[in-house]
DRENPA-3360 file (N, C-alpha, C; in nm, 2 decimals, always signed):
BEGIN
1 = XXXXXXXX = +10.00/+10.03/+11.29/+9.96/+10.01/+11.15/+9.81/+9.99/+11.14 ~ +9.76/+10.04/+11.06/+9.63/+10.05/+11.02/+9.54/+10.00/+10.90 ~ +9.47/+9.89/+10.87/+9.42/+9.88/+10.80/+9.28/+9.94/+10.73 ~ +9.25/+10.00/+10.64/+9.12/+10.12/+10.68/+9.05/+10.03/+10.55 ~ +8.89/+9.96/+10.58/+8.81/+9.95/+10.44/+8.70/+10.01/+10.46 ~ +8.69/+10.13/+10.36/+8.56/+10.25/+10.32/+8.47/+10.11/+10.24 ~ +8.33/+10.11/+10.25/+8.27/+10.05/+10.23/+8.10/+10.16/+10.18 ~ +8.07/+10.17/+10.06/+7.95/+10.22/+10.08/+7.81/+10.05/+9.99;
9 = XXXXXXXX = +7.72/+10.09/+10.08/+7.63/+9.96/+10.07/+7.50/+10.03/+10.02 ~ +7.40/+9.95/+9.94/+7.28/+9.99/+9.84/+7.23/+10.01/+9.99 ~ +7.12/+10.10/+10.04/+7.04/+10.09/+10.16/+6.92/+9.98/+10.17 ~ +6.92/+9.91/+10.08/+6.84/+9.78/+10.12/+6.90/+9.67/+10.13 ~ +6.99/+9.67/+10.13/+7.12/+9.55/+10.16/+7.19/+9.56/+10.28 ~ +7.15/+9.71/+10.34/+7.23/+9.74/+10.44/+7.27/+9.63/+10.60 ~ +7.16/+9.66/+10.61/+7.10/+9.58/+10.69/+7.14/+9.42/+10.72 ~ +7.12/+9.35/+10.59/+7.19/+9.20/+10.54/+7.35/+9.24/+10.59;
17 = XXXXXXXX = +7.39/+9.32/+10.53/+7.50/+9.33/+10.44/+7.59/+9.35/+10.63 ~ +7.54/+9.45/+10.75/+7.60/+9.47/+10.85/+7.61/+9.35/+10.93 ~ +7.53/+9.26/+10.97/+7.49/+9.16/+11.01/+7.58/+9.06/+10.97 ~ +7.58/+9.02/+10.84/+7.70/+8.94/+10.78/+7.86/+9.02/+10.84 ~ +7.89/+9.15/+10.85/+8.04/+9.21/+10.84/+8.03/+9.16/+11.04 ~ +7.91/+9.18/+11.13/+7.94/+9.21/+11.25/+7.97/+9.04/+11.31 ~ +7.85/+8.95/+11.23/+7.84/+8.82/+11.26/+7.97/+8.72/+11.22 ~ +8.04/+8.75/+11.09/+8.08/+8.69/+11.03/+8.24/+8.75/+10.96;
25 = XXXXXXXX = +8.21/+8.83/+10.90/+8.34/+8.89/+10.81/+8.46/+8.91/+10.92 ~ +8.41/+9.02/+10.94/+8.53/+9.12/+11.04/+8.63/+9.00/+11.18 ~ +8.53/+8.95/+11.20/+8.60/+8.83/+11.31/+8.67/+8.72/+11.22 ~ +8.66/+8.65/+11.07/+8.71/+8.61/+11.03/+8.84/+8.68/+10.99 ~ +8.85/+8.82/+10.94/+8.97/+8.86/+10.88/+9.08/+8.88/+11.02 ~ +9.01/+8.91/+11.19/+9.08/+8.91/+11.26/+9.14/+8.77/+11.32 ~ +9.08/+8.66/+11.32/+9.15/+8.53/+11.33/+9.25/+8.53/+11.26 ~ +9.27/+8.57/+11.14/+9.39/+8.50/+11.05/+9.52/+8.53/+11.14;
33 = XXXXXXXX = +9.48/+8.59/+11.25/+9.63/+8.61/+11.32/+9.70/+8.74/+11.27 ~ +9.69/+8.79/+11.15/+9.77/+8.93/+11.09/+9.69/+9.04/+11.13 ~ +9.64/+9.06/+11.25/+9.57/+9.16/+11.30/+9.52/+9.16/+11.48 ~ +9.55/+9.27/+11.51/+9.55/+9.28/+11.67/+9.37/+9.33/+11.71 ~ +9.33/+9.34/+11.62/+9.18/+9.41/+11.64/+9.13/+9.44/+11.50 ~ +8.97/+9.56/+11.56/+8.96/+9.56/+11.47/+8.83/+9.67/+11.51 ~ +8.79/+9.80/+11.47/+8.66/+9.85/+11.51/+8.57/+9.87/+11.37 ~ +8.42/+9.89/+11.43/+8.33/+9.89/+11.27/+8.25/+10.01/+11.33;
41 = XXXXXXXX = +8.23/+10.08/+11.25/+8.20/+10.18/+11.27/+8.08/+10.26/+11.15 ~ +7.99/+10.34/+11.14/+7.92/+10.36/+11.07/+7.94/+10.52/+11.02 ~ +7.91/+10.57/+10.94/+7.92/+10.70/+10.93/+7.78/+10.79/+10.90 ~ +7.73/+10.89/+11.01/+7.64/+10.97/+11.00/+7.57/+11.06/+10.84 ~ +7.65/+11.06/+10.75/+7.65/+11.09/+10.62/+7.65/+11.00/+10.54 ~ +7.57/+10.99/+10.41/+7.56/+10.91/+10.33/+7.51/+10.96/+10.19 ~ +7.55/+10.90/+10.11/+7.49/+10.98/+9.94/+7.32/+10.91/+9.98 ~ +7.27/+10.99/+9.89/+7.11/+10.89/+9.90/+7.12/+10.77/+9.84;
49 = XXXXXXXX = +7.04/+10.68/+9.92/+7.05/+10.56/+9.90/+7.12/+10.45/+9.91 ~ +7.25/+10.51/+10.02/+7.32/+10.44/+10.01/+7.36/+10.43/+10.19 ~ +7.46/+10.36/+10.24/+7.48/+10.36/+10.40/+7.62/+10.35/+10.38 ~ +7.71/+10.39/+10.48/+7.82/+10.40/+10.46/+7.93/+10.35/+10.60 ~ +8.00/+10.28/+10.58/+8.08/+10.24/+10.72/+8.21/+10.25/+10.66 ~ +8.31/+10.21/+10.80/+8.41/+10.18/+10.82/+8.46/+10.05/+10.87 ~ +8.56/+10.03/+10.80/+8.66/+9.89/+10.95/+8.80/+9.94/+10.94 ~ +8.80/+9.92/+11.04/+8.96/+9.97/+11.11/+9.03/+9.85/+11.16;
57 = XXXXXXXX = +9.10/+9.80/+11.09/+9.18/+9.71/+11.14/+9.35/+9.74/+11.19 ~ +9.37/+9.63/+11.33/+9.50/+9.72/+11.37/+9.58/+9.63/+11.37 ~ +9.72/+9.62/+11.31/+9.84/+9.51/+11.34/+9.94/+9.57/+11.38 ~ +10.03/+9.50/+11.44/+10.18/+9.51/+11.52/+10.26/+9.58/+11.41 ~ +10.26/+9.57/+11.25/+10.33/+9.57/+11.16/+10.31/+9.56/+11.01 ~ +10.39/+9.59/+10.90/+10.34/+9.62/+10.80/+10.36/+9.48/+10.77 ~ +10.45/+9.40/+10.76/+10.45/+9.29/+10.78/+10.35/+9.16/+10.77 ~ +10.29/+9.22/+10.85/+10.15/+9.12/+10.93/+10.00/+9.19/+10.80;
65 = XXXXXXXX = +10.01/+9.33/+10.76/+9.93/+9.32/+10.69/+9.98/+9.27/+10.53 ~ +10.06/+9.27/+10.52/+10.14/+9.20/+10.40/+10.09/+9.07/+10.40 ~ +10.14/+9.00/+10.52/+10.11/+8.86/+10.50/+9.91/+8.80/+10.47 ~ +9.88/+8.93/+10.56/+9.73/+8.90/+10.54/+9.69/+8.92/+10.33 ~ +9.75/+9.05/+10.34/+9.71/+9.05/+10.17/+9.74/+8.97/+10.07 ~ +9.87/+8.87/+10.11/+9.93/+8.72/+10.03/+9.87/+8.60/+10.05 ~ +9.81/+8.61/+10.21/+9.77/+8.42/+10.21/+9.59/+8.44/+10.22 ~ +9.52/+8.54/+10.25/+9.40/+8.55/+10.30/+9.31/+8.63/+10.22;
73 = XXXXXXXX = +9.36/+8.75/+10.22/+9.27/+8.84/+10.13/+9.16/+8.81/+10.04 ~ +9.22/+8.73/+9.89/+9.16/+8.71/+9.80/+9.03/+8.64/+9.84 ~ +9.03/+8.56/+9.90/+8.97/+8.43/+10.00/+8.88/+8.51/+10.01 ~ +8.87/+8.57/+10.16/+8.75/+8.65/+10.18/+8.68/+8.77/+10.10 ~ +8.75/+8.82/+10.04/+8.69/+8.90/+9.96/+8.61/+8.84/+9.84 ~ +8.62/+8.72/+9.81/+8.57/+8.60/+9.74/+8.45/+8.62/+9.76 ~ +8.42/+8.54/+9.92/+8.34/+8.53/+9.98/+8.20/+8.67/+9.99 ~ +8.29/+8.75/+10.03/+8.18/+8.84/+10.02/+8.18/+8.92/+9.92;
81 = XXXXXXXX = +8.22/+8.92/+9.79/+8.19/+8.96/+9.70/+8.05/+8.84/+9.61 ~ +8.08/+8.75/+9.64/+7.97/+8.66/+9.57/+7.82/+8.67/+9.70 ~ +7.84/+8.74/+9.81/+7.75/+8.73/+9.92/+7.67/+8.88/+9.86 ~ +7.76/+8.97/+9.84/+7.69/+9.14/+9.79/+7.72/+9.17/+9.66 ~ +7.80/+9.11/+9.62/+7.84/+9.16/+9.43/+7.86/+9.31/+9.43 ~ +7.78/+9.38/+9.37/+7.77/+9.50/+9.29/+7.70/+9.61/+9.39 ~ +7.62/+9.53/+9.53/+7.55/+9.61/+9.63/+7.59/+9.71/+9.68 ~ +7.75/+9.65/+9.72/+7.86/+9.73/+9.75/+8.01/+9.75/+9.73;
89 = XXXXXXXX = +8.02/+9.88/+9.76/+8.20/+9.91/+9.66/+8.25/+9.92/+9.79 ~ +8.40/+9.93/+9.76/+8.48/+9.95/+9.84/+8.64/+10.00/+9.80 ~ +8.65/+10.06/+9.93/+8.87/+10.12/+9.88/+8.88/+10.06/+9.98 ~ +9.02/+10.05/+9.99/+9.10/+10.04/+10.13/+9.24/+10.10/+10.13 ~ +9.30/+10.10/+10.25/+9.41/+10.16/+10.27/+9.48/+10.15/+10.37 ~ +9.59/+10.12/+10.37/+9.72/+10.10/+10.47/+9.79/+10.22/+10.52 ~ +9.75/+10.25/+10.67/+9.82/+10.38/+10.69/+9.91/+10.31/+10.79 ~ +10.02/+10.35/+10.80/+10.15/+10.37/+10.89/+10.16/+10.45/+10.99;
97 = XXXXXXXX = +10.16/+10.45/+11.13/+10.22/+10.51/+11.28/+10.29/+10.59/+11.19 ~ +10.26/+10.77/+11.22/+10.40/+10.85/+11.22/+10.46/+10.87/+11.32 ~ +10.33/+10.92/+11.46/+10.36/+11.00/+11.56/+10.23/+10.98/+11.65 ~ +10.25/+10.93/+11.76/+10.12/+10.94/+11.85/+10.10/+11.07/+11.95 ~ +10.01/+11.10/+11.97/+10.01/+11.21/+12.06/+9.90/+11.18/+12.19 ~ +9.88/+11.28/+12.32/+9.83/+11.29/+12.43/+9.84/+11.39/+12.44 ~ +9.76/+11.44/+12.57/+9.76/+11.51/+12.63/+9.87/+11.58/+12.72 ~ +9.92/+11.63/+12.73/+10.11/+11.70/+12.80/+10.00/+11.71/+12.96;
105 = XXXXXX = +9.89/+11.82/+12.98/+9.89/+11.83/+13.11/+9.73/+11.86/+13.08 ~ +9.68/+11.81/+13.20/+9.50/+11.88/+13.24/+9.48/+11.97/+13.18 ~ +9.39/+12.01/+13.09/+9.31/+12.14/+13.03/+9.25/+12.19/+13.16 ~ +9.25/+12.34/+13.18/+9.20/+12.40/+13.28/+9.11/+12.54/+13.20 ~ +9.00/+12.58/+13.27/+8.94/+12.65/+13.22/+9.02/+12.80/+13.24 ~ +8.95/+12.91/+13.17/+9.06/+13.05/+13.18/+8.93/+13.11/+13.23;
% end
Protein backbone atom coordinates (compact mmCIF):
# COMPACT_ATOMS: atom_id res chain seq x y z
CA UNK A 1 0.00 0.00 0.00
CA UNK A 2 1.11 3.25 -1.04
CA UNK A 3 0.59 6.56 0.01
CA UNK A 4 1.61 9.14 -2.87
CA UNK A 5 1.61 13.29 -1.94
CA UNK A 6 2.26 15.38 -5.49
CA UNK A 7 3.38 18.53 -4.03
CA UNK A 8 4.16 21.64 -6.35
CA UNK A 9 6.09 24.60 -4.28
CA UNK A 10 6.46 28.62 -5.40
CA UNK A 11 10.41 28.38 -6.33
CA UNK A 12 11.37 30.77 -3.67
CA UNK A 13 9.94 28.75 -0.85
CA UNK A 14 11.44 25.81 -2.22
CA UNK A 15 14.23 25.62 -0.53
CA UNK A 16 12.50 26.60 3.15
CA UNK A 17 9.76 24.62 2.18
CA UNK A 18 12.30 21.03 1.47
CA UNK A 19 14.24 21.50 4.52
CA UNK A 20 11.18 21.70 6.72
CA UNK A 21 9.50 18.20 4.65
CA UNK A 22 13.30 16.50 5.01
CA UNK A 23 14.01 17.97 8.73
CA UNK A 24 10.69 17.77 10.05
CA UNK A 25 7.41 16.73 8.20
CA UNK A 26 8.02 13.35 6.54
CA UNK A 27 9.73 11.78 9.74
CA UNK A 28 6.79 13.08 11.70
CA UNK A 29 3.99 11.46 9.49
CA UNK A 30 6.33 8.22 9.65
CA UNK A 31 6.38 7.96 13.53
CA UNK A 32 2.74 7.93 13.87
CA UNK A 33 3.37 4.18 13.44
CA UNK A 34 0.70 3.92 10.22
CA UNK A 35 3.60 3.69 7.92
CA UNK A 36 6.64 1.41 7.21
CA UNK A 37 8.67 4.18 5.30
CA UNK A 38 8.72 6.67 3.30
CA UNK A 39 10.95 8.10 0.08
CA UNK A 40 11.13 12.02 -1.05
CA UNK A 41 11.95 12.48 -4.12
CA UNK A 42 12.17 15.52 -6.51
CA UNK A 43 11.00 15.68 -10.06
CA UNK A 44 13.29 16.92 -12.98
CA UNK A 45 10.34 18.96 -14.68
CA UNK A 46 8.56 21.75 -13.44
CA UNK A 47 5.95 24.53 -14.68
CA UNK A 48 8.06 27.87 -14.40
CA UNK A 49 8.34 28.98 -11.22
CA UNK A 50 7.57 26.45 -9.50
CA UNK A 51 9.57 23.01 -8.03
CA UNK A 52 7.96 19.97 -7.80
CA UNK A 53 8.38 16.71 -5.52
CA UNK A 54 7.06 13.64 -4.33
CA UNK A 55 6.56 11.52 -0.95
CA UNK A 56 5.95 8.03 -1.09
CA UNK A 57 4.82 6.66 1.74
CA UNK A 58 4.57 2.74 2.44
CA UNK A 59 2.22 0.77 5.01
CA UNK A 60 1.53 -2.97 5.66
CA UNK A 61 -2.22 -2.02 4.84
CA UNK A 62 -5.13 -0.01 4.00
CA UNK A 63 -5.91 -0.13 7.29
CA UNK A 64 -2.97 1.61 8.79
CA UNK A 65 -3.43 4.37 6.11
CA UNK A 66 -7.01 4.73 7.27
CA UNK A 67 -6.05 5.09 10.67
CA UNK A 68 -3.36 7.67 9.80
CA UNK A 69 -6.17 9.74 7.82
CA UNK A 70 -8.64 9.52 11.19
CA UNK A 71 -6.26 10.29 14.14
CA UNK A 72 -3.25 12.31 12.47
CA UNK A 73 -3.71 13.77 9.25
CA UNK A 74 -5.64 16.92 9.86
CA UNK A 75 -2.91 17.74 12.64
CA UNK A 76 -0.15 17.87 10.32
CA UNK A 77 -1.41 19.18 7.56
CA UNK A 78 -2.38 22.04 10.05
CA UNK A 79 0.86 22.48 10.71
CA UNK A 80 2.22 22.80 7.41
CA UNK A 81 -0.41 24.48 5.84
CA UNK A 82 -0.01 27.54 8.38
CA UNK A 83 4.01 26.96 7.73
CA UNK A 84 3.41 27.45 3.52
CA UNK A 85 -0.30 28.49 3.07
CA UNK A 86 -0.95 29.22 -0.55
CA UNK A 87 3.07 28.56 -1.55
CA UNK A 88 2.12 25.20 -2.06
CA UNK A 89 -0.68 22.87 -3.44
CA UNK A 90 -1.03 19.54 -3.25
CA UNK A 91 -3.15 15.97 -4.24
CA UNK A 92 -2.59 12.78 -2.81
CA UNK A 93 -3.49 9.32 -3.38
CA UNK A 94 -3.80 5.82 -2.04
CA UNK A 95 -2.70 3.16 -4.41
CA UNK A 96 -3.13 -0.56 -3.55
CA UNK A 97 -0.55 -3.68 -4.36
CA UNK A 98 -2.08 -5.39 -7.53
CA UNK A 99 0.80 -7.52 -8.64
CA UNK A 100 4.61 -7.31 -8.04
CA UNK A 101 6.90 -8.26 -10.55
CA UNK A 102 10.95 -9.22 -11.18
CA UNK A 103 12.92 -10.36 -13.13
CA UNK A 104 12.10 -14.47 -14.33
CA UNK A 105 15.89 -14.87 -15.51
CA UNK A 106 19.42 -12.77 -16.41
CA UNK A 107 18.88 -10.54 -19.51
CA UNK A 108 21.59 -11.75 -21.96
CA UNK A 109 22.74 -9.86 -24.86
CA UNK A 110 21.67 -11.32 -28.58
Amino acid sequence: MFYVVYVEVEADAAAEWEAYMRGHHIQEVVDTGCFTGAIFASLDEAPEGRCCFRTIYTADDRAAVDRYFATFAAGLRDDHNRRFGSRVSARREVLEVISRFAPLAPVTGE
